[in-house]
Backbone bond lengths (Angstrom), bond angles and torsions (degrees), N, CA, C in turn:
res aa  C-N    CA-C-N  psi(-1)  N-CA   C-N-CA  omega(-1)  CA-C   N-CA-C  phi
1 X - - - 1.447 - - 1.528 108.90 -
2 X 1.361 120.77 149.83 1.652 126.86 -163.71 1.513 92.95 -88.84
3 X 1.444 114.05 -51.88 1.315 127.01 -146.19 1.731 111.12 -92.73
4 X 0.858 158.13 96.89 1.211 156.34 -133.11 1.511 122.87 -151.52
5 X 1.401 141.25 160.72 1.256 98.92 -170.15 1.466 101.85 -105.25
6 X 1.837 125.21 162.81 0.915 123.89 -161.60 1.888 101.74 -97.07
7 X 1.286 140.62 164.22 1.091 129.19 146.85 1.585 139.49 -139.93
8 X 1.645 96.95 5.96 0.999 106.09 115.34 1.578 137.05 -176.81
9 X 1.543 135.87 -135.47 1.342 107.41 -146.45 1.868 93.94 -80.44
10 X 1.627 116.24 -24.26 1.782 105.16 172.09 1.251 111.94 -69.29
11 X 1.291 138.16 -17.75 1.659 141.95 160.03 1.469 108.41 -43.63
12 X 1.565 91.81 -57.70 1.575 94.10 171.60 1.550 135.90 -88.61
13 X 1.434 117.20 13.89 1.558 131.64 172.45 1.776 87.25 -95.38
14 X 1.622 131.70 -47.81 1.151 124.16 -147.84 1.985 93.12 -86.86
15 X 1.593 108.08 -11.25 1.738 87.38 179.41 1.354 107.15 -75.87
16 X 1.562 111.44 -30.87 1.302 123.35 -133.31 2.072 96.01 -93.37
17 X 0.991 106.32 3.80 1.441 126.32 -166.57 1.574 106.28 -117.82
18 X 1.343 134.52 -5.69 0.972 125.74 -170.52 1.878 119.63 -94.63
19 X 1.041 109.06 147.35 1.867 108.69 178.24 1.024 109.53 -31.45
20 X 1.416 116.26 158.51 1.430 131.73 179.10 1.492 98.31 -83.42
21 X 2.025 103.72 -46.94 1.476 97.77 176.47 1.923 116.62 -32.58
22 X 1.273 116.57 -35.44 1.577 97.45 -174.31 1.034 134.38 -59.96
23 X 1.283 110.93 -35.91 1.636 129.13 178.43 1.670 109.06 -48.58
24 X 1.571 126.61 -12.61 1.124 129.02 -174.90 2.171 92.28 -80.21
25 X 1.010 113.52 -46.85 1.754 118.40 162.52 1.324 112.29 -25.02
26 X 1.485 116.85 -47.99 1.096 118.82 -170.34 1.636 133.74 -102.68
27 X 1.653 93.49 9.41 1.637 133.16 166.94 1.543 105.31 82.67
28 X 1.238 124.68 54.70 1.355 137.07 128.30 1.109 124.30 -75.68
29 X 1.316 109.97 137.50 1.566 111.19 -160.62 1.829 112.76 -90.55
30 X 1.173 109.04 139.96 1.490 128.61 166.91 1.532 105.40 5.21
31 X 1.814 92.62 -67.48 1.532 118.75 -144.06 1.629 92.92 -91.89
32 X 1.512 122.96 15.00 1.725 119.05 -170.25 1.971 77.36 -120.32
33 X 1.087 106.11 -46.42 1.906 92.76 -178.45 1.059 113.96 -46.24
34 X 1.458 94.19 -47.43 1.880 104.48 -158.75 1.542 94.97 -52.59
35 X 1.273 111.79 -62.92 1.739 113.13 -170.03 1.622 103.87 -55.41
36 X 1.173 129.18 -10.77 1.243 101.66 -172.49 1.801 96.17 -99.94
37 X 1.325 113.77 -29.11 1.471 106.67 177.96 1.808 110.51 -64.43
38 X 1.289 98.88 -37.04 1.856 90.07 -177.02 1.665 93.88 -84.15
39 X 1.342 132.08 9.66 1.319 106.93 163.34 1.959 105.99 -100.97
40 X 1.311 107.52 23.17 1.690 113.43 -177.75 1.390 119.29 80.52
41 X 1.178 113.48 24.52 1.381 125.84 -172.85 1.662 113.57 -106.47
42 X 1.328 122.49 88.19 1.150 113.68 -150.46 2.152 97.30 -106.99
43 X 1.548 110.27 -25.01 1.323 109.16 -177.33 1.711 117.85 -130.94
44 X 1.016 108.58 149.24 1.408 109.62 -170.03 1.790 110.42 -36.88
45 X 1.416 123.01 -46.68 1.183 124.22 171.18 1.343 130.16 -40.62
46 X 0.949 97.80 -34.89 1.708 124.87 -174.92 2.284 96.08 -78.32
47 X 0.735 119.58 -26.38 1.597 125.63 -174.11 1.632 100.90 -87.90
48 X 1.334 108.89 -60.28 1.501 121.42 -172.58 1.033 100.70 -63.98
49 X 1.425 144.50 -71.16 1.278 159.36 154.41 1.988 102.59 2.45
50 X 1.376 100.22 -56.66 1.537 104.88 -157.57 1.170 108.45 -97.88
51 X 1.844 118.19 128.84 1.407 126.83 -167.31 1.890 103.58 -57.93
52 X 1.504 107.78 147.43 1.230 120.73 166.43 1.553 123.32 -34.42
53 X 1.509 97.47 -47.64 1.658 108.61 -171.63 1.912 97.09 -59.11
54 X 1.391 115.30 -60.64 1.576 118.04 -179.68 1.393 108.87 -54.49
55 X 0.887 127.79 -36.56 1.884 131.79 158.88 1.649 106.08 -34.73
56 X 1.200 107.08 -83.20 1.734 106.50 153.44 1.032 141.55 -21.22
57 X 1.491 109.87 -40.40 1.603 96.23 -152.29 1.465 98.52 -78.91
58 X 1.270 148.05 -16.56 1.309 126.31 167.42 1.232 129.45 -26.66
59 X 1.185 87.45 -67.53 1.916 108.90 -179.70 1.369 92.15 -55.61
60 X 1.455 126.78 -66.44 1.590 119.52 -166.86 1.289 123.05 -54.34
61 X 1.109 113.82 -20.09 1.732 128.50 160.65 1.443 105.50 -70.60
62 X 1.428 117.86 -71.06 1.556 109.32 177.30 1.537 113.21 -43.86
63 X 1.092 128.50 -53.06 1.768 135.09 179.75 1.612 102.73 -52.83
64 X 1.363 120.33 -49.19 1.412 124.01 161.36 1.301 128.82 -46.21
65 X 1.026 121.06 -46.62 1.544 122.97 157.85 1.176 132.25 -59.42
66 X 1.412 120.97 -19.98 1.327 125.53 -178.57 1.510 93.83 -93.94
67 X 0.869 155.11 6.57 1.372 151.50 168.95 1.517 114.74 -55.04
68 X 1.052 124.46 136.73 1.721 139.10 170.67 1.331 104.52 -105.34
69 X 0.812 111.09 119.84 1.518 123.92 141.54 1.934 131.13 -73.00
70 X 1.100 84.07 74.08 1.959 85.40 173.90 1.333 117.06 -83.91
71 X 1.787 103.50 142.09 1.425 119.27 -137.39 2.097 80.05 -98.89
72 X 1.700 105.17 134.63 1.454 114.89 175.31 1.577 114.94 -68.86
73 X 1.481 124.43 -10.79 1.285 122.62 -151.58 1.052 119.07 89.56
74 X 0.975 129.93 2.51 1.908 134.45 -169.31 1.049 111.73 -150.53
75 X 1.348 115.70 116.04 1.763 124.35 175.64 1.510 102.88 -60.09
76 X 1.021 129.82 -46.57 1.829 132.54 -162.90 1.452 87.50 -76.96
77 X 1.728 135.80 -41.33 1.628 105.25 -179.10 1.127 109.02 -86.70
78 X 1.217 127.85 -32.02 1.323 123.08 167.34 1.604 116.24 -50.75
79 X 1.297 125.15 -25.51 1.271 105.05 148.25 1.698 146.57 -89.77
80 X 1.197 72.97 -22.51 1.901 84.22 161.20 1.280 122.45 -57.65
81 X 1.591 102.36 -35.96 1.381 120.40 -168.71 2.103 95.93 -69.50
82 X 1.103 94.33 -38.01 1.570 120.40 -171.14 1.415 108.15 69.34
83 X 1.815 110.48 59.28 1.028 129.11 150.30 1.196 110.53 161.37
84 X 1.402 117.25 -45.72 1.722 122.10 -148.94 1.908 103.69 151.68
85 X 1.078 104.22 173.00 1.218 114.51 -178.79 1.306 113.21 -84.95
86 X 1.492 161.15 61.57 1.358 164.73 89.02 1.609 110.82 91.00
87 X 1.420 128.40 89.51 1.146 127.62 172.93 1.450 123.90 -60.54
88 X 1.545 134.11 136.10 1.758 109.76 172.99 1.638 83.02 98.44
89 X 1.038 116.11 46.37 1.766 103.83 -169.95 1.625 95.32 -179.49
90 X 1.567 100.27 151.97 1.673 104.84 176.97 1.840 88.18 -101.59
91 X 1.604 126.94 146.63 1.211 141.50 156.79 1.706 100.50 -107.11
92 X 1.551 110.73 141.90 1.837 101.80 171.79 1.768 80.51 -129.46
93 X 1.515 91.70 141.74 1.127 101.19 -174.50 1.473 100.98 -111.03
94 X 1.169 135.37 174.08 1.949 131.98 -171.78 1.251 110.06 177.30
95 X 1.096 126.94 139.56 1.162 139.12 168.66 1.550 134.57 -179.17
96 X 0.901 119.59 151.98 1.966 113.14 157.65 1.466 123.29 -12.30
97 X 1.203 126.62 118.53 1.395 132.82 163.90 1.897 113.44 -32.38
98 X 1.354 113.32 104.54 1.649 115.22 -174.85 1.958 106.09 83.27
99 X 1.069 99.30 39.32 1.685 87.77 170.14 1.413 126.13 -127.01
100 X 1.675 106.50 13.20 1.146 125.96 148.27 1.713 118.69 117.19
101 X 1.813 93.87 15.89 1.930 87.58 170.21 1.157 117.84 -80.52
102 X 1.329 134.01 -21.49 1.540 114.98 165.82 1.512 119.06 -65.38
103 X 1.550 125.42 -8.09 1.758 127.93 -167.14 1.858 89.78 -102.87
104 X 0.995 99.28 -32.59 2.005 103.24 156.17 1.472 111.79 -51.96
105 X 1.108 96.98 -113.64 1.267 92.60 169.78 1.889 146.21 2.32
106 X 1.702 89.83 -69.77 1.910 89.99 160.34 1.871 113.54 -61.03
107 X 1.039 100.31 -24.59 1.659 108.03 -171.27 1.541 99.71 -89.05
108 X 1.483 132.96 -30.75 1.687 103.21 161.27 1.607 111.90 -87.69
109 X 1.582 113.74 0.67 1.677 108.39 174.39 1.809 112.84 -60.53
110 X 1.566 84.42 -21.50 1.835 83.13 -173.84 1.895 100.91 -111.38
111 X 1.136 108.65 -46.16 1.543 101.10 166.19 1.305 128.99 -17.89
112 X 1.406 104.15 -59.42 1.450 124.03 -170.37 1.604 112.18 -70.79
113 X 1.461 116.11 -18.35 1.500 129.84 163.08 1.748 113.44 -62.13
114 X 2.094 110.54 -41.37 1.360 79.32 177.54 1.376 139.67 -83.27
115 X 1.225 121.12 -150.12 1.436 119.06 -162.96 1.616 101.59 -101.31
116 X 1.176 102.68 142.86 1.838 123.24 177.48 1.526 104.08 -5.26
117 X 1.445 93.53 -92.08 1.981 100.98 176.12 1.062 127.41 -40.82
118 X 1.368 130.29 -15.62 1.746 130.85 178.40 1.530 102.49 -97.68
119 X 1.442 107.69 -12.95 2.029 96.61 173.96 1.417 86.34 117.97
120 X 1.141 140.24 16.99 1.842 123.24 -177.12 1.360 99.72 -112.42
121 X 1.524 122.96 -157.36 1.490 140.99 -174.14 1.303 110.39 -131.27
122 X 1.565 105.55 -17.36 1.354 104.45 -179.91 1.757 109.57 67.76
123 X 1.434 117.67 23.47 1.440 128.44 -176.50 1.730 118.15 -106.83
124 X 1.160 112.78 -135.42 1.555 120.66 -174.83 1.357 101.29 -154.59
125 X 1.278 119.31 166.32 1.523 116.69 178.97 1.488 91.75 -135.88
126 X 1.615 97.61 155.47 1.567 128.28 167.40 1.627 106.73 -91.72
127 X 1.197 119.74 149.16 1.506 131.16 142.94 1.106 116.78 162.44
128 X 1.768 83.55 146.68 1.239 122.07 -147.73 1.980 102.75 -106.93
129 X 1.015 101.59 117.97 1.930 94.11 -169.11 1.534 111.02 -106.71
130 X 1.393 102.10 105.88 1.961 107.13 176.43 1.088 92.66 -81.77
131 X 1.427 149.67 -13.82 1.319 125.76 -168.67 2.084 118.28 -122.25
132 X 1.335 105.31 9.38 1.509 112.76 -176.21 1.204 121.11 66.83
133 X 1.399 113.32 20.76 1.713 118.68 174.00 1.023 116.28 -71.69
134 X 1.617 122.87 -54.16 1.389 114.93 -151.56 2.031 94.46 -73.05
135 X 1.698 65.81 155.78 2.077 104.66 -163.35 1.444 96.42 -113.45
136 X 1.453 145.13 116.97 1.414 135.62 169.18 1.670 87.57 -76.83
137 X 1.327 128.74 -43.23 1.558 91.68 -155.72 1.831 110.99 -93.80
138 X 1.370 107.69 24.27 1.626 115.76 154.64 1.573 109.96 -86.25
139 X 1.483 116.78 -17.22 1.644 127.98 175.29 1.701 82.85 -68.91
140 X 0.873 117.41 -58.66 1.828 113.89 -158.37 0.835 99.47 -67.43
141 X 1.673 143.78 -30.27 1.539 128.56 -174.83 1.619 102.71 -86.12
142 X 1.184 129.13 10.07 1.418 136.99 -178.49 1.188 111.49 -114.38
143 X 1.240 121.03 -25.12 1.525 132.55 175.76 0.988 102.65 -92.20
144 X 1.460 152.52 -34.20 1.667 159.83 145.64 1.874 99.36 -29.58
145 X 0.943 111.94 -69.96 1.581 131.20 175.01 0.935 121.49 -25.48
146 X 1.572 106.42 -49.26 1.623 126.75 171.20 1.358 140.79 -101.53
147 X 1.102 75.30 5.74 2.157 108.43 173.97 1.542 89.92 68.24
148 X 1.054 138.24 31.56 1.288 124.30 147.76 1.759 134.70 -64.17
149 X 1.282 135.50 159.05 1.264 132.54 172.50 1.795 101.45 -75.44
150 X 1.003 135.25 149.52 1.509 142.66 -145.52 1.832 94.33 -109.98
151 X 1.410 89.91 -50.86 1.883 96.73 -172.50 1.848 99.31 -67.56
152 X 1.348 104.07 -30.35 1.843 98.61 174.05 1.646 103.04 -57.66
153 X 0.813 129.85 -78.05 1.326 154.26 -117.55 1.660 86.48 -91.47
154 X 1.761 127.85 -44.15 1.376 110.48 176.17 1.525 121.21 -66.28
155 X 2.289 100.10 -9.37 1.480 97.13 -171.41 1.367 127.51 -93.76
156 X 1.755 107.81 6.11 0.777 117.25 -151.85 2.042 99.53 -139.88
157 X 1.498 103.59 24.44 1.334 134.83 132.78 1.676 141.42 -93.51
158 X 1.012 108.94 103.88 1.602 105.37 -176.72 1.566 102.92 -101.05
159 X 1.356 95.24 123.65 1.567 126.26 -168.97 2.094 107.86 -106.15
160 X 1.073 102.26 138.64 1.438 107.28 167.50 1.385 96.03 -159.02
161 X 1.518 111.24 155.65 1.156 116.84 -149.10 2.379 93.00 -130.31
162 X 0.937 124.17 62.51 1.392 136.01 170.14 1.870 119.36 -31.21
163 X 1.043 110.55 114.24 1.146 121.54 178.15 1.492 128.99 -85.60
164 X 1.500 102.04 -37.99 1.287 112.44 -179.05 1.431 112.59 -139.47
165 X 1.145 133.31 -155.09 1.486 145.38 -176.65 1.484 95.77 -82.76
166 X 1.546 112.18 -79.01 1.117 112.59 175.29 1.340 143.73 -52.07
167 X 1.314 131.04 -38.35 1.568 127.63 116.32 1.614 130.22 -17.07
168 X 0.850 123.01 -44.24 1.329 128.42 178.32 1.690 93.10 -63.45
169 X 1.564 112.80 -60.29 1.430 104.74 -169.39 1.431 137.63 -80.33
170 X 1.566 86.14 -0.20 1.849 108.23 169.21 1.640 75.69 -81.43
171 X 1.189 150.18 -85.76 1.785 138.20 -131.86 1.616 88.52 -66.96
172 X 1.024 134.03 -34.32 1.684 124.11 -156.34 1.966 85.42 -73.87
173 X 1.388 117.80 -68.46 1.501 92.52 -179.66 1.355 113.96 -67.38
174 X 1.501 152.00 15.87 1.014 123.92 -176.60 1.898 95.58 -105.35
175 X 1.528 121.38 -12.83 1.076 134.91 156.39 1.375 125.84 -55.65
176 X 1.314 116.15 -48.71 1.305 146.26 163.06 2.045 107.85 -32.35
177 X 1.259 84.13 -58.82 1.766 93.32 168.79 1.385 125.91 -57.52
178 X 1.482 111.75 -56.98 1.422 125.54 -172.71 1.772 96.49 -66.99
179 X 1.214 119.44 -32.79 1.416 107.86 -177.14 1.504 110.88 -70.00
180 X 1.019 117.67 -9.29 1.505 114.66 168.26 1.357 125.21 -89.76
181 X 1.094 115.42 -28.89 1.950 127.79 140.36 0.962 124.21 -21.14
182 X 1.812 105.55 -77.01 1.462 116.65 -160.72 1.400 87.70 -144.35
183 X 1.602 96.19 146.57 1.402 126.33 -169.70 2.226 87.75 -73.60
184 X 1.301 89.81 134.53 1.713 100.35 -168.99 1.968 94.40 -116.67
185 X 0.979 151.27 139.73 1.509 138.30 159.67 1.231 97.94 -93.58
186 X 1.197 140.30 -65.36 1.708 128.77 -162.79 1.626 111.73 -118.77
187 X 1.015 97.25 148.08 1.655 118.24 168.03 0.822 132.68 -108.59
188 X 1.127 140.97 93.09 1.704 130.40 -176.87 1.657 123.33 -116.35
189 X 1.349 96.87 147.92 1.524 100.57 -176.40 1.052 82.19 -142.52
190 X 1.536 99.21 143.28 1.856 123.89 160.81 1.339 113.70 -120.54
């Protein structure tokens, strides 16, 4: 047990001083020490001591690194964006009726197809349409654009077409699945 009672304050210099190795006694795993010793964490003090969020941030650094940046079609949003649109991440897109999130959208369905160095993920996209917009053959004039093959790029969109709320949330888990299959970069619902 970690937690024990203290009685007094050298009880509590001698808990607070002890290996990290122990905490494995108390069924922390191997592979949770290890990360905390290569993160410089050599005694229990040193754990308690250090906020939750810095506990994290390893992983949140590793999860950070794996990030893509997929390129919007536009150097000026792509810099606004200050890069691209961010894979591993929710984007909400909004705007005025006709001001161009559905021509977004089809344009990261194929973006996100190219390869690393041109600004893509080299992935597939999801979407899901509440409103009957999406156009496959505006995907082909975007895949033309990008010197892509047209029949790739529509096959490597998965489309469902949502009627209602509840429909929508039967496709969101039935999406939910396939993303564990195959690596997906974007999702979209309108």
């Amino acid at each position: 047990m970690i937690f024990s009672t203290v009685t007094s304050y050298e009880d509590e210099i001698q808990h607070a001083l002890f290996p990290v190795e122990q905490l494995q006694v108390s069924g922390i795993a191997a592979v949770d020490v290890k990360k905390l010793k290569d993160g410089g964490m050599f005694c229990f003090s040193n754990v308690v001591l250090l906020p939750v969020i810095l506990l994290c941030y390893g992983q949140l650094q590793a999860q950070r690194e794996e990030i893509i940046l997929i390129t919007t079609g536009s150097r000026e949003l792509d810099k606004v964006l200050e890069g691209g649109i961010e894979t591993g991440s929710s984007t909400e897109i909004y705007g005025e009726f006709r001001c161009g999130k559905t021509q977004l959208c089809h344009t990261l369905c194929v973006t996100c197809q190219l390869l690393l160095e041109q600004g893509g993920g080299e992935g597939k996209a999801m979407y899901i349409d509440a409103e009957g917009t999406f156009r496959p053959q505006r995907l082909l004039q975007i895949a033309d654009r990008f010197g892509l093959n047209g029949a790739d790029v529509l096959e490597n969109v998965a489309y469902a077409r949502a009627y209602n709320t509840d429909h929508q949330s039967r496709l969101l888990l039935e999406a939910a699945s396939m993303m564990i299959e195959t690596r997906y970069d974007f999702y979209f619902s309108s």
